[in-house]
C-alpha positions, -999 to 999 in steps of 0.1 A, spaced: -41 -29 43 -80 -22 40 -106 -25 71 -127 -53 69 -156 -45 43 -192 -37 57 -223 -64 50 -239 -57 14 -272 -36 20 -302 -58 18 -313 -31 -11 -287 -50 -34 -297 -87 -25 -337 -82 -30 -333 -84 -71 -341 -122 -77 -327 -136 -110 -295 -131 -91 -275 -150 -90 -277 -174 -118 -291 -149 -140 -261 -129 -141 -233 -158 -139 -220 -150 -107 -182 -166 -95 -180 -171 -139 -165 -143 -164 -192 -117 -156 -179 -106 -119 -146 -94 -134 -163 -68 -157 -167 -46 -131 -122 -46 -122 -119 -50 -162 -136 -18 -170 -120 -3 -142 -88 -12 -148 -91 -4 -185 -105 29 -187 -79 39 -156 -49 29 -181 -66 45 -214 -83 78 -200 -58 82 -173 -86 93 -154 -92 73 -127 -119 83 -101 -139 79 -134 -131 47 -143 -138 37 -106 -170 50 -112 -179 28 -141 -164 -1 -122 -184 6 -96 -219 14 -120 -214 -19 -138 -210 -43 -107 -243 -25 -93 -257 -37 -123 -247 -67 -121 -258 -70 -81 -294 -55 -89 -305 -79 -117 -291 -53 -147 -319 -26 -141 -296 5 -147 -319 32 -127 -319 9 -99 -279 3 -101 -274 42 -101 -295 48 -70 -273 18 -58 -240 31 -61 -252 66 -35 -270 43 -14 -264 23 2 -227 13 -16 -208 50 -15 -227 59 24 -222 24 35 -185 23 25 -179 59 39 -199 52 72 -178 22 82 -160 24 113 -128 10 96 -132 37 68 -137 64 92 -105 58 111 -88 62 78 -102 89 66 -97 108 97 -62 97 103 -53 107 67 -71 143 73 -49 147 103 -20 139 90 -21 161 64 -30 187 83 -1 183 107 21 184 79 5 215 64 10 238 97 46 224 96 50 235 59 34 268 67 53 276 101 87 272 78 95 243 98 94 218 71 120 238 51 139 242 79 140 203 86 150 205 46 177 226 54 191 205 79 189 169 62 205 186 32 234 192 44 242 155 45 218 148 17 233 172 -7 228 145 -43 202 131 -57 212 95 -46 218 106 -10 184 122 -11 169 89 -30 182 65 -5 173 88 24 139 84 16 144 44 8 154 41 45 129 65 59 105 41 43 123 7 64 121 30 98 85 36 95 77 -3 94 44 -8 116 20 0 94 24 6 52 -7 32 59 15 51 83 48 45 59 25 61 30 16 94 45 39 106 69 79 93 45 60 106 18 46 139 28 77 141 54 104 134 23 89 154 -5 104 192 -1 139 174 2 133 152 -30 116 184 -46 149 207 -37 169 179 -50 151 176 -85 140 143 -75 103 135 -93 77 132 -72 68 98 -91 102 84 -82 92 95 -42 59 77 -44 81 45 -58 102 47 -27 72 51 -6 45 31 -21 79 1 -26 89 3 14 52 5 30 34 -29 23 63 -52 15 82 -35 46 50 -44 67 44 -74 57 76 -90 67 85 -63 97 83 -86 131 60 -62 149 36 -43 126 0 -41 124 -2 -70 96 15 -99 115 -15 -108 137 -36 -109 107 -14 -131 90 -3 -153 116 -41 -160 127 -52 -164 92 -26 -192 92 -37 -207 127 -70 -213 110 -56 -223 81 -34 -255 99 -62 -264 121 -89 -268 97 -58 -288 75 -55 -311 112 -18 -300 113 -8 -294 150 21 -268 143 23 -237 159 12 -209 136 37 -181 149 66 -206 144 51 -216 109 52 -182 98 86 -172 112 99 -202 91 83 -189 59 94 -158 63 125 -162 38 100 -171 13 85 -145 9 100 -133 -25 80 -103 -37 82 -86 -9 122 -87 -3 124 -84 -37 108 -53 -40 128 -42 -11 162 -49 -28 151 -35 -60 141 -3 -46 172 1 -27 193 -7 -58 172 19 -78 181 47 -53 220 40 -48 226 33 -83 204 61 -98 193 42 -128 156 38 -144 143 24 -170 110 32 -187 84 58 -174 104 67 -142 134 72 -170 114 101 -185 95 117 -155 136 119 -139 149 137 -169 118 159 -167 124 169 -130 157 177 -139 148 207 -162 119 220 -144 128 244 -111 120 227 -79 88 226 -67 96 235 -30 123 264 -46 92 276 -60 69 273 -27 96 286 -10 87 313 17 103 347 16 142 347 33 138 346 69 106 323 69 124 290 80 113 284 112 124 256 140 126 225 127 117 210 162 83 223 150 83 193 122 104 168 142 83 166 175 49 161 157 61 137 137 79 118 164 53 121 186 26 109 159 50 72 155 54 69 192 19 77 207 5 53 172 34 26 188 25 27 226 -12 28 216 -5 -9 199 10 -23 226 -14 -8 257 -40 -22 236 -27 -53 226 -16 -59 265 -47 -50 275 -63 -76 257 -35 -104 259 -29 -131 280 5 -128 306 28 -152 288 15 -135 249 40 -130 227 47 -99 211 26 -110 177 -3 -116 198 2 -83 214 1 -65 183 -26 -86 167 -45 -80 197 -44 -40 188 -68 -24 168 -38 -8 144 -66 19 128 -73 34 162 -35 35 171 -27 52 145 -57 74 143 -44 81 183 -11 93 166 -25 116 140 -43 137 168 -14 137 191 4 152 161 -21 176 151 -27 187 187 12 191 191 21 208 158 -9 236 165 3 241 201 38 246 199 33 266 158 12 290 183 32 289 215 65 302 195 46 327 175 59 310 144 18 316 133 -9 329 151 -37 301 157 -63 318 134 -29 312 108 -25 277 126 -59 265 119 -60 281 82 -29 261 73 -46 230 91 -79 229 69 -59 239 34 -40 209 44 -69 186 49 -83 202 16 -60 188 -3 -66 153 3 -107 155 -11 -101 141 -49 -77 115 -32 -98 107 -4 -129 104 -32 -108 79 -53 -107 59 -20 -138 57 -14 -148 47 -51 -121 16 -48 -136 6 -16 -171 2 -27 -152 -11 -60 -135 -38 -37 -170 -44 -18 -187 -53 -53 -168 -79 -67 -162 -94 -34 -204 -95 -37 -196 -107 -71 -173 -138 -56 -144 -127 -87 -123 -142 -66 -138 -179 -62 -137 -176 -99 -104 -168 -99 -94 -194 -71 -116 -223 -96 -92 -223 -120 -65 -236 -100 -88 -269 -108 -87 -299 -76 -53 -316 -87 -23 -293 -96 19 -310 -93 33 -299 -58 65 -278 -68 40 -260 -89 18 -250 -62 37 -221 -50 37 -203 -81 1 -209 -93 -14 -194 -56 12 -164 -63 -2 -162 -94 -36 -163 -87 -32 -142 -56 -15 -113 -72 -46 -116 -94 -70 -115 -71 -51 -85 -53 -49 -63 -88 -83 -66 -92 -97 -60 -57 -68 -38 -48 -64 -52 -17 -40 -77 0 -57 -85 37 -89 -94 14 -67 -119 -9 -51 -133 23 -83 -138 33 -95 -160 4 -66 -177 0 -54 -189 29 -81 -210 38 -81 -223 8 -41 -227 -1 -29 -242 31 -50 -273 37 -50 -277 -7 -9 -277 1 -7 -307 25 -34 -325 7 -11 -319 -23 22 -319 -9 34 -313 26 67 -302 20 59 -272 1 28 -262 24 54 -236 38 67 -222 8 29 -223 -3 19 -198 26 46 -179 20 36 -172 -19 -2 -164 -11 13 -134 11 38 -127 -16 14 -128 -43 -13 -105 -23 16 -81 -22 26 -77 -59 -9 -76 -68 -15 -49 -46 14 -30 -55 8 -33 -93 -30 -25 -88 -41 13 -94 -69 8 -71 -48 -4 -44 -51 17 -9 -9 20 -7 -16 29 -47 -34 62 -39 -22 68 -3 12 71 -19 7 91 -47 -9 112 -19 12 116 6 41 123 -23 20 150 -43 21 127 -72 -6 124 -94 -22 88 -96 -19 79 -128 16 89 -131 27 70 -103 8 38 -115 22 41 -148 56 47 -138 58 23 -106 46 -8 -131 74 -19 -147 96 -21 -116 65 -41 -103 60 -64 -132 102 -71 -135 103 -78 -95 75 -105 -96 88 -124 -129 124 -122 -103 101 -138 -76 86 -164 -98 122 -178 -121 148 -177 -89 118 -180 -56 88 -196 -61 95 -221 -91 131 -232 -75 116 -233 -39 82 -255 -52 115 -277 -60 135 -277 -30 158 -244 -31 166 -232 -4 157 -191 10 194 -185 19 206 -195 -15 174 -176 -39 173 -143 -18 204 -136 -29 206 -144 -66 174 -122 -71 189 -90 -54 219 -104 -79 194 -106 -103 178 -69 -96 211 -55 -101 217 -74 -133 186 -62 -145 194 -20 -135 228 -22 -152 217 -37 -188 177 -19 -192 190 10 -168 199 46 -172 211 77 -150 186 104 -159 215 128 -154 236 112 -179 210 114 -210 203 149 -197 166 163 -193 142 167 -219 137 190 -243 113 217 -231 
């Protein structure tokens, strides 16, 4: 999920060739994500490559006068991305959160939350699938789901020998695609008013809300995802990257044995449990005063939500959590509050690379949007295209669009309004199952994409590095949305029903974990 993105500066729309000069909406406006991408997979270093993304679209915007591209990407692109409302809210909330979690860590009552969850979750798989349905509870928002099951999750999958990359695969797999499909979270009235628009500018008088809820079984990636996930953590296998970065974690020492404090540090785990329960609630009652507030007496609960502005709920949540976890650390003298407030700002320390990397992708994302990559994208689809293809060439094209911008609110946003009416024009009776596949498709895109807000947020809120958790999340990514394209989106464009596809691709998951799979703990870990 991103905030909407600020207007360009008028600094970067006073260079006249542009645009024909430049070939804007051809080839040219995916340099910027190619070089991005590419140097992010070759030098594993990505708030570098973000930053030659980001240099060469300037370029691009200002006319290719490199001095004036340069001052560009400080001002206004960097400050205008930073000072955005939208921006702010997440910044802040992140801060918070890790802060709150910090002073929890430091007050021993994160270990002694550890203590008590392992005594149920004593194995790696009860550990893994703790985690996996920690993800499903936090469902209202995948920025929420990022940060708090990840940061919440890790010393347990840390005492467990569980690698951080695998954590931020259960995170990063149960935040979007959870959200996106969850009945009340903070992306249904997006998507459900994208697709009123959508139907009334197409002269289809069907209710939207009803639309949607029909499609819902349709939307492959997502439950996909889901089920794959899921499967990954009860059966314990891997395959690839994740394959080696599990046999590693099994002969180092635990990270959180080695962070441990001295005997006797634990403290109350009530110190962990109330800020963290009181950060979901307070973010949840903020939605719905909000969205009451602002909703008419007979609104339904989508309208509610959609009603609510989700950053400032949550951002409502993070201070109640942070308020809370310094209070009561101080009030039972687990630290003092000059202790309290140390812990808070190593916390929020912690998050400045990440935080920078975010900023980079949104003025990344703010580019090529400037760029129009994506009506370049969306032009290939061509005028005239066989109905029961439809579905798969807008999931297609959207998880493109999503890779390369790293966000899937801006995709849903292109392609709606484009896909829906282009469906009954085409073919009415897959106009459904052609909704259903741009929301898909925005998904996988943004869940393969190493740019991608959930991407980094993640591998944040995990302590995973970035490019780990890209290269090791990929290939579960890349299997899941060739799953949602031979048994969902090619056999629904043909008439196949939801009930029968859903589930022959968790079938199909399963299938795929048992021949390419491996338990780490069988091959042993890895020589030192």
């Amino acid at each position: 999920m991103s905030p909407p993105a600020p207007p360009l500066h008028p600094l970067l729309l006073e260079a006249a060739p542009w645009p024909e000069a430049v070939g804007v909406a051809g080839p040219l406006s995916l340099l910027p994500v190619l070089l991005a991408i590419g140097l992010a997979l070759w030098t594993r270093q990505v708030l570098v490559s973000l930053g030659a993304g980001l240099l060469m679209g300037a370029t691009l915007l200002v006319g290719l006068r490199p001095h004036s591209a340069l001052l560009a990407v400080v001002d206004p692109l960097i400050i205008d991305t930073i000072a955005d409302r939208g921006h702010v809210k997440v910044t802040l909330f992140s801060l918070f959160i890790a802060a709150t979690v910090a002073v929890a860590g430091r007050s021993g009552a994160t270990r002694a939350l550890v203590d008590r969850v392992a005594a149920r979750a004593t194995s790696r798989r009860s550990g893994m699938v703790a985690s996996w349905l920690a993800g499903m509870i936090v469902f209202f928002d995948d920025y929420a789901n990022c940060l708090v099951v990840g940061a919440g999750m890790r010393p347990l999958t840390d005492r467990l020998r569980i690698s951080r990359e695998k954590l931020a695969f259960i995170v990063d797999s149960t935040a979007a695609p959870v959200a996106t499909v969850a009945l009340v979270s903070t992306w249904i009235g997006f998507e459900v008013g994208l697709i009123a628009d959508a139907l009334k500018a197409a002269g289809q008088p069907i209710n939207a809300y009803s639309f949607f809820m029909e499609g819902l079984g349709y939307r492959f990636y997502p439950w996909v995802a889901i089920a794959m996930t899921g499967l990954v953590c009860w059966t314990g296998r891997d395959f690839g990257p994740m394959l080696e970065a599990e046999r590693r974690a099994l002969r180092q020492p635990s990270a959180e044995q080695a962070a441990a404090p001295q005997a006797g540090a634990a403290g109350s785990l009530w110190l962990a449990v109330v800020p963290i329960g009181a950060m979901v609630a307070v973010t949840a009652i903020s939605i719905g005063v909000q969205g009451t507030a602002k909703a008419t007496s007979r609104a339904a609960l989508f309208e509610i939500i959609g009603g609510a502005d989700g950053y400032d709920a949550m951002l409502h949540g993070s201070i109640a959590g942070l308020l809370l976890v310094l209070g009561l650390t101080v009030a039972s003298r687990a630290l003092d509050l000059n202790g309290a407030l140390h812990a808070a700002l190593d916390g929020a320390r912690e998050l400045v690379e990440p935080l920078a990397v975010l900023f980079c992708a949104w003025g990344l994302s703010k580019v090529i949007g400037e760029l129009k990559a994506a009506d370049f994208v969306i032009g290939l689809l061509g005028d005239r295209v066989p109905g029961w293809s439809l579905p798969t060439l807008v999931f297609l094209i959207g998880a493109v669009i999503s890779f390369a911008t790293g966000t899937s609110f801006g995709t849903m946003g292109v392609l709606i309004p484009l896909a829906v009416p282009l469906a009954f024009q085409v073919d009415p009776s897959v106009a459904m199952v052609t909704t259903a596949a741009v929301l898909s498709g925005a998904v996988w895109g943004d869940h393969c994409s190493p740019i991608s807000d959930t991407t980094i947020l993640s591998a944040t809120g995990s302590g995973c590095e970035l490019g780990a958790h890209a290269r090791t999340q990929l290939p579960y990514a890349l299997a899941g949305g060739v799953i949602s394209v031979l048994l969902g989106t090619l056999p629904a464009g043909l008439g196949a029903p939801a009930w029968l596809l859903l589930p022959l691709s968790a079938l199909a998951c399963g299938a795929l974990l048992r021949l390419a799979g491996r338990r780490a703990e069988d091959l042993g870990p890895l020589s030192a």
